[in-house]
N, C-alpha and C positions, 0 to 999 in steps of 0.2 A: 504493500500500500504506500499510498505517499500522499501525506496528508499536511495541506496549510495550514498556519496560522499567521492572521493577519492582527497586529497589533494596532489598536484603536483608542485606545485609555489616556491619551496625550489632554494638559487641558491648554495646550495654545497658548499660553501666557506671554513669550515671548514677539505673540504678535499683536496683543494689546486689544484683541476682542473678546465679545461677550461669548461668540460661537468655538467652540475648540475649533481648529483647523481642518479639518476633516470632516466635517459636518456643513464648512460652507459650503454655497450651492456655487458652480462655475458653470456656465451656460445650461441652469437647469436643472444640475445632476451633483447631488455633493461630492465632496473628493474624495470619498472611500469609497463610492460605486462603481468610480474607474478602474479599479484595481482589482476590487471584488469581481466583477466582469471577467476581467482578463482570465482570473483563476478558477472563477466556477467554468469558464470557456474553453482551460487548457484540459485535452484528453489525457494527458497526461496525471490530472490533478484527480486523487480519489476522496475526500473528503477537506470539510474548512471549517474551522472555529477559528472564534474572534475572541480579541479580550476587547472587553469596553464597559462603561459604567452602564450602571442601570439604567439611572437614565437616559438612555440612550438606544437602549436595546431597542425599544418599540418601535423606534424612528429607521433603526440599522435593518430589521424586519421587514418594514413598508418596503424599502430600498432591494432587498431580496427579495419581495414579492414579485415587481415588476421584472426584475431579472429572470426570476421563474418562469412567469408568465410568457416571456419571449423563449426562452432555451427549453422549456418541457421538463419532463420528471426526473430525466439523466440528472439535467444541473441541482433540481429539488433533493434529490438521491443523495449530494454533495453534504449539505448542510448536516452539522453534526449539534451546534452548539455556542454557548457562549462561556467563557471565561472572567471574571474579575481583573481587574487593574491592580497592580503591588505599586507599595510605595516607590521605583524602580521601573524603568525599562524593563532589568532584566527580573527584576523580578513578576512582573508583568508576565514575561515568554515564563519563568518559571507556573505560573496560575495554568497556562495555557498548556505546559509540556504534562502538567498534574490532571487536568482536565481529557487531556487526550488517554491518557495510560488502558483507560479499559478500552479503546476499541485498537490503539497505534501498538504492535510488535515490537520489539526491538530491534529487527533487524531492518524494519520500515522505515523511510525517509519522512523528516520533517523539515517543510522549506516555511520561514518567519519571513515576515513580510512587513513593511509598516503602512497603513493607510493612508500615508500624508506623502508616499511614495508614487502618484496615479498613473505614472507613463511605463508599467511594467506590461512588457510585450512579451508573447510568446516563447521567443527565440532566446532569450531569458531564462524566460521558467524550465523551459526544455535543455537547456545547457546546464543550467543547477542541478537539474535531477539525474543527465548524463554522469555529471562529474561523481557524483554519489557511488553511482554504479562500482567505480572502481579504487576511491576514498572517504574516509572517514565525515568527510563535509566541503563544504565548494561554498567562497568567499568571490564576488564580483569586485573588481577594483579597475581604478581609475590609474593611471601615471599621474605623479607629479606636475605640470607643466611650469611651476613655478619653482624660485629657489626658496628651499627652506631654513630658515635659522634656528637657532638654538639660542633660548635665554632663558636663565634658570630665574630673574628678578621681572621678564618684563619690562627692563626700562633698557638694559643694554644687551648687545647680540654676544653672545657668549661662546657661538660657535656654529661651525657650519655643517650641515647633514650630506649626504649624498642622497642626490634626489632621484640618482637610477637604483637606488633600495628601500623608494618608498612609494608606497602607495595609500592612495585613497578606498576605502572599504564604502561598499553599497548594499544595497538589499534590492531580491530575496538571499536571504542565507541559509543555507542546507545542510541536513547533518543526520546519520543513520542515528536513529530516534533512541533504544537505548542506551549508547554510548556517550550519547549529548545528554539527557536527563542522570545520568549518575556525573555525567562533568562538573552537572548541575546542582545537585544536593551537594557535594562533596565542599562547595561554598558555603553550604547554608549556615549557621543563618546571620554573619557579618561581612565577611569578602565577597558574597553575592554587591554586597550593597556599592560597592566598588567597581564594578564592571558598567563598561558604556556601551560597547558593543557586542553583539549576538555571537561572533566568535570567540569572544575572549573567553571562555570561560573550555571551549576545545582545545584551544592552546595552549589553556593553562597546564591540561590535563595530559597535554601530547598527541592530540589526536589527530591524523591526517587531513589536514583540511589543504585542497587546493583551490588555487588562483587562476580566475579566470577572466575572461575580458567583460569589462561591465559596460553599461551602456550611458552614455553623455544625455540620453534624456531624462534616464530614470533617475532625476533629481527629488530630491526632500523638499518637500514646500517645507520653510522656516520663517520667511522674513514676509513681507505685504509682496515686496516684490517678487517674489517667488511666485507668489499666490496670482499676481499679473502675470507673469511669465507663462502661469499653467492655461491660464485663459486666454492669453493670446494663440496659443498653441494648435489649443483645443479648435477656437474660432477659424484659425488658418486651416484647419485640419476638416472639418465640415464645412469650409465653403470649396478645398478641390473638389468634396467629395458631393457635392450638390446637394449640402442637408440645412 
């Protein structure tokens, strides 16, 4: 099996609205719908739970419904469930890796995904799940294109990195499900709280995660402009397509 989850439980603070960010509407359609799409639409994808607050389930529901109603009971067939939010990202994917246990195997793949991520295409999800096939977990990253510093105060450059051994990490992130949930207690329950990213906690542990090429669209909405950027997109994107 290989089973999503999409993480939803963000409250957008950082962009100074009433709405979390994923809940805005961008031509119509909130920005977890774009994504949820994509994933209930990959044949590849065999089930999906979300972590997100209560409040909110009803709303993430409606949003499914219409999805359904277009794709049929294949995609319906998908829907497993919802998840709670941790005080934590990762603790958040922990809710979620807890939530899945009675239906996900260990040796079944689990790709985390974040909802404020909407441009995740196909070719994507099918390349995560490839890479699984033959490691422990498969990290999407970006090159450098800038130079990176090193300063330990913030105020002065302390030092220089080599920028062709580093990368930018993205999502969706993939990992043979019980290998990653023992990565995962094995923090519990202080060093979880430390982690920022969905792989760090396979790394911690040694586990084969490889690198693979990510995609320059599937950017994080974060900032207002992000949020423009997603809707200009979108709009460019439906008027080639005559909608």
């Amino acid at each position: 099996m290989n089973a999503a989850l999409i993480l939803s439980g963000g409250t957008g603070t950082r962009m100074g609205l009433d709405t979390p960010k994923q809940y805005i509407e961008v031509c119509g359609e909130p920005v977890i719908a774009y994504c949820m799409r994509s994933l209930f639409g990959h044949s590849g994808i065999d089930a999906v739970w979300i972590v997100a607050e209560a409040e909110w389930q009803e709303y993430i529901l409606k949003c499914l419904e219409e999805i359904f109603r277009r794709g049929g009971e294949e995609k319906r067939r998908k829907w497993r469930g919802f998840a709670g939010p941790g005080a934590t990202r990762q603790l958040s994917v922990w809710n979620g890796l807890e939530a899945m246990q009675s239906c996900v195997q260990p040796g079944d793949c689990v790709l985390i995904h974040d909802a404020a991520r909407p441009l995740l295409g196909a070719e994507q999800i099918s390349a995560c799940l490839e890479a699984v096939r033959e490691h422990d977990g498969a990290l999407p990253v970006l090159p450098m294109k800038d130079t990176v510093y090193l300063s330990p105060d913030g105020r002065r450059v302390g030092g220089l990195l080599d920028r062709s051994e580093i990368y930018a990490g993205q999502a969706p992130e993939a990992f043979v499900f019980g290998k990653y949930h023992e990565a995962n207690r094995r923090l519990l329950p202080e060093r979880i709280l430390e982690i920022n990213g969905s792989a760090e906690p396979a790394v911690l542990a040694g586990m084969d995660v490889a690198m693979i090429d990510g995609d320059e669209r599937n950017f994080k909405i974060t900032t207002r402009a992000d949020l423009e950027r997603f809707g200009r997109i979108v709009r460019e994107s439906r008027g080639r397509n005559g909608r």
